[in-house]
C-alpha positions as CSV (number, residue, x, y, z in Angstrom):
1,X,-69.0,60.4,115.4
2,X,-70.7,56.6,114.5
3,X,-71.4,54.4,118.1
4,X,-68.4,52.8,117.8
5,X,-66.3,55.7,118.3
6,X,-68.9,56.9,121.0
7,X,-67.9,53.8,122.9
8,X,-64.5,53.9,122.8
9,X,-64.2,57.6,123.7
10,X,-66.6,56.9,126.9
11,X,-64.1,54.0,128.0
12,X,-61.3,56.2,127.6
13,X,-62.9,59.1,129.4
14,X,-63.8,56.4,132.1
15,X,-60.2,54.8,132.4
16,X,-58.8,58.7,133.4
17,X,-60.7,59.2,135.4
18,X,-60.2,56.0,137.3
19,X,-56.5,56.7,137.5
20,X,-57.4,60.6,138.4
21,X,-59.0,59.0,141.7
22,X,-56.5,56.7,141.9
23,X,-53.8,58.9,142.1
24,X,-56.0,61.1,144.1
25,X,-56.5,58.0,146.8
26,X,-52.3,58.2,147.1
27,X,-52.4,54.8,145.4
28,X,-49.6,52.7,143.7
29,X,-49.2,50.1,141.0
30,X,-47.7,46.8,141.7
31,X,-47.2,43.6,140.6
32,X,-47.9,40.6,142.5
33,X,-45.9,37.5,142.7
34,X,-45.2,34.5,144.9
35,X,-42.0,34.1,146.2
36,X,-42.5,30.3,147.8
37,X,-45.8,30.2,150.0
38,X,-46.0,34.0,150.7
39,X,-47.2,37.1,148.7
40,X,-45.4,40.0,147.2
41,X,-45.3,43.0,145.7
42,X,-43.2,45.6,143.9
43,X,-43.8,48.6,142.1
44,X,-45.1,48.1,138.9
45,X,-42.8,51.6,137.8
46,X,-39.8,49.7,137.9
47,X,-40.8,46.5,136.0
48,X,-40.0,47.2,132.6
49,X,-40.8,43.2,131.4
50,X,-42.1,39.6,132.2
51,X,-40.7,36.6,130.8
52,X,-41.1,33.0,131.4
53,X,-38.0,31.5,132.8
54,X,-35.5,30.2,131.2
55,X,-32.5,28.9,132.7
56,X,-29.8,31.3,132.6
57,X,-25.7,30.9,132.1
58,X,-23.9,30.4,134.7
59,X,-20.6,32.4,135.8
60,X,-18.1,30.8,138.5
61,X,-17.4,33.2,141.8
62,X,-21.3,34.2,141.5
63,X,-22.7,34.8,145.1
64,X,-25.5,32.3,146.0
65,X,-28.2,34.1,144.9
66,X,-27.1,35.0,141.8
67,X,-28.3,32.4,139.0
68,X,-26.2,33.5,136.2
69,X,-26.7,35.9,133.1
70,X,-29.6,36.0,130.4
71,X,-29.7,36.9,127.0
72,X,-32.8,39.2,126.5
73,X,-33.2,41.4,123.9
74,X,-30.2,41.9,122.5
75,X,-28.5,42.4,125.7
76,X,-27.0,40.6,128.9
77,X,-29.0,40.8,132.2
78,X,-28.0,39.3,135.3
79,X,-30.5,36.7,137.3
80,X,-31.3,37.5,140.7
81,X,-33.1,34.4,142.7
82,X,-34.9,36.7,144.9
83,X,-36.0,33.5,147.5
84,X,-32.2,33.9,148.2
85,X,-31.6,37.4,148.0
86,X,-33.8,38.2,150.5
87,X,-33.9,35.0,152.8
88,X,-37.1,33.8,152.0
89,X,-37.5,29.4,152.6
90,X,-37.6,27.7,149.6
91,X,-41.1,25.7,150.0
92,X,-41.9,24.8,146.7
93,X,-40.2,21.8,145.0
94,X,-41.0,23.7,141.3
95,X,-37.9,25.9,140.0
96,X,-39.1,29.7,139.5
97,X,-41.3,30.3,136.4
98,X,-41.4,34.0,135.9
99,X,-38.2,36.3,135.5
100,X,-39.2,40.1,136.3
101,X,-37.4,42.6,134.6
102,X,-36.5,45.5,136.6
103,X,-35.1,48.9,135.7
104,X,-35.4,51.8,137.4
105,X,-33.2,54.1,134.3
106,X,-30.1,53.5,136.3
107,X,-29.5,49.6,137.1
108,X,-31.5,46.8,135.3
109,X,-31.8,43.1,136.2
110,X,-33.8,40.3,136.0
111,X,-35.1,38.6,139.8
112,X,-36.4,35.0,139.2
113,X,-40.1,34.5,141.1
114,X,-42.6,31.5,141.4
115,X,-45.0,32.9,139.7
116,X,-46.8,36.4,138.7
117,X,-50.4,36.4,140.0
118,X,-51.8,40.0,138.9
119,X,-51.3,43.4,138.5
120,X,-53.3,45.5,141.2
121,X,-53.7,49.1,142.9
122,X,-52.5,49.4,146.4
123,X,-53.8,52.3,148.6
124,X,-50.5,53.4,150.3
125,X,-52.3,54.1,153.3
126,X,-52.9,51.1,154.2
127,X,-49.3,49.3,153.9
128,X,-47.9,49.4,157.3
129,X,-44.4,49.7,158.3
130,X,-43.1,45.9,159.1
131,X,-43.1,45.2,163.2
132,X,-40.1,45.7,165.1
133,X,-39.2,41.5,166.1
134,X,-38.6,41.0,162.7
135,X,-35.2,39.3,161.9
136,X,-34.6,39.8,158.0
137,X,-31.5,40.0,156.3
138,X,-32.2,43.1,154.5
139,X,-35.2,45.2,156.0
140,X,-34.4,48.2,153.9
141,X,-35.7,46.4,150.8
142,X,-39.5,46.0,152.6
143,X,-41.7,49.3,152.1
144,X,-44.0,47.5,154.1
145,X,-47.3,44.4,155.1
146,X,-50.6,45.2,153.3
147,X,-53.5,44.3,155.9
148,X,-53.7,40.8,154.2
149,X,-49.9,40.2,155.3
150,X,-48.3,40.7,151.4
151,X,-44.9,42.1,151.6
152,X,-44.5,45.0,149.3
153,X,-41.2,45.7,148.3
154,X,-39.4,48.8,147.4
155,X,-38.0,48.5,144.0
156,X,-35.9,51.4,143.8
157,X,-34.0,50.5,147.2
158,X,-33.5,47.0,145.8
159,X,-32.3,48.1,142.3
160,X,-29.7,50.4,144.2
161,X,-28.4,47.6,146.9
162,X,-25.0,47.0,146.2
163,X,-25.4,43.3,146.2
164,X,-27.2,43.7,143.5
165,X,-24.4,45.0,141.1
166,X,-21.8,42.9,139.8
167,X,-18.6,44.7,139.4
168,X,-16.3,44.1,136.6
169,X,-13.5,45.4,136.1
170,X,-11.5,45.3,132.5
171,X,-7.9,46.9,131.9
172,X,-6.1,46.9,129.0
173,X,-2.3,46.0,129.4
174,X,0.5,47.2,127.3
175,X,0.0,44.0,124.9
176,X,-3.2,44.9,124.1
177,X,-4.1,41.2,126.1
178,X,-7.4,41.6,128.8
179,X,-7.6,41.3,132.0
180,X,-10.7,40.4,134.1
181,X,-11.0,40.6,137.8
């Protein structure tokens, strides 16, 4: 083995063992993001990509806080404005920049945020459970506050919120003619 492979074999070892501990510590991986002026995160299990925003196609009869339709990849993924989905003031004059793309094997769909600001470790020890006085729209969808007041959400209970899903519905008639509703 020459010193290059040495190296790499050391970082490696290093790296498991890192997320060995980590795991140990009950930790989680998230992504970061700013939703206007405030912090949050989500599992990092349940973003499968990160594109810059582009504007997507708009559909008539959409709810408010849905933006429209995007073509990634080869396939059609609705835009959730997540400021709006969960109630959040709009402080920033700046449209979003980042589009997460979540899936969690079941549902997929894209959530429009300000901006991405790292990937991190969180120890889930140390989220705490939101206070009672809090008014929000949809509580479910917030695992918790870390101790520096970043909402973490829960991706899996926002991937399965039936707002979420657009239903569509397309029957054949007799005529061989479609019918959407």
């Amino acid at each position: 083995m020459n010193n290059t492979e040495a190296v790499l074999k050391a970082r490696a070892i290093e790296a498991a063992n890192i997320i060995e501990r980590f795991e140990q510590t009950n930790g989680i991986n998230v992504v970061v993001f700013m939703l206007g002026k405030d912090l949050y995160a989500i599992e990092a299990e349940v973003i499968q990509d990160v594109h810059t925003y582009s504007k997507p196609t708009t559909l008539p009869h959409l709810p408010p806080y849905l933006e429209g339709i995007l073509h990634i990849r080869g396939r059609f993924v609705s835009i959730v404005n997540l400021k709006r989905f969960l109630g959040v003031e709009a402080t920033r004059d700046e449209p979003a920049r980042t589009i997460l793309l979540l899936n969690d094997g079941v549902m997929e769909c894209g959530v429009s945020v300000d901006e991405v600001i790292e990937q991190s470790a969180l120890d889930q020890d140390k989220i705490r459970p939101l206070p009672s006085g809090f008014n929000l729209p949809k509580p479910d969808l917030i695992r918790g506050i870390t101790e520096g007041g970043m909402s973490v959400l829960s991706g899996k209970n926002l991937l399965a919120d039936p707002d979420m899903t657009i239903y569509q519905e397309v029957v054949t008639s007799y005529k061989g003619r479609f019918h959407v509703s």
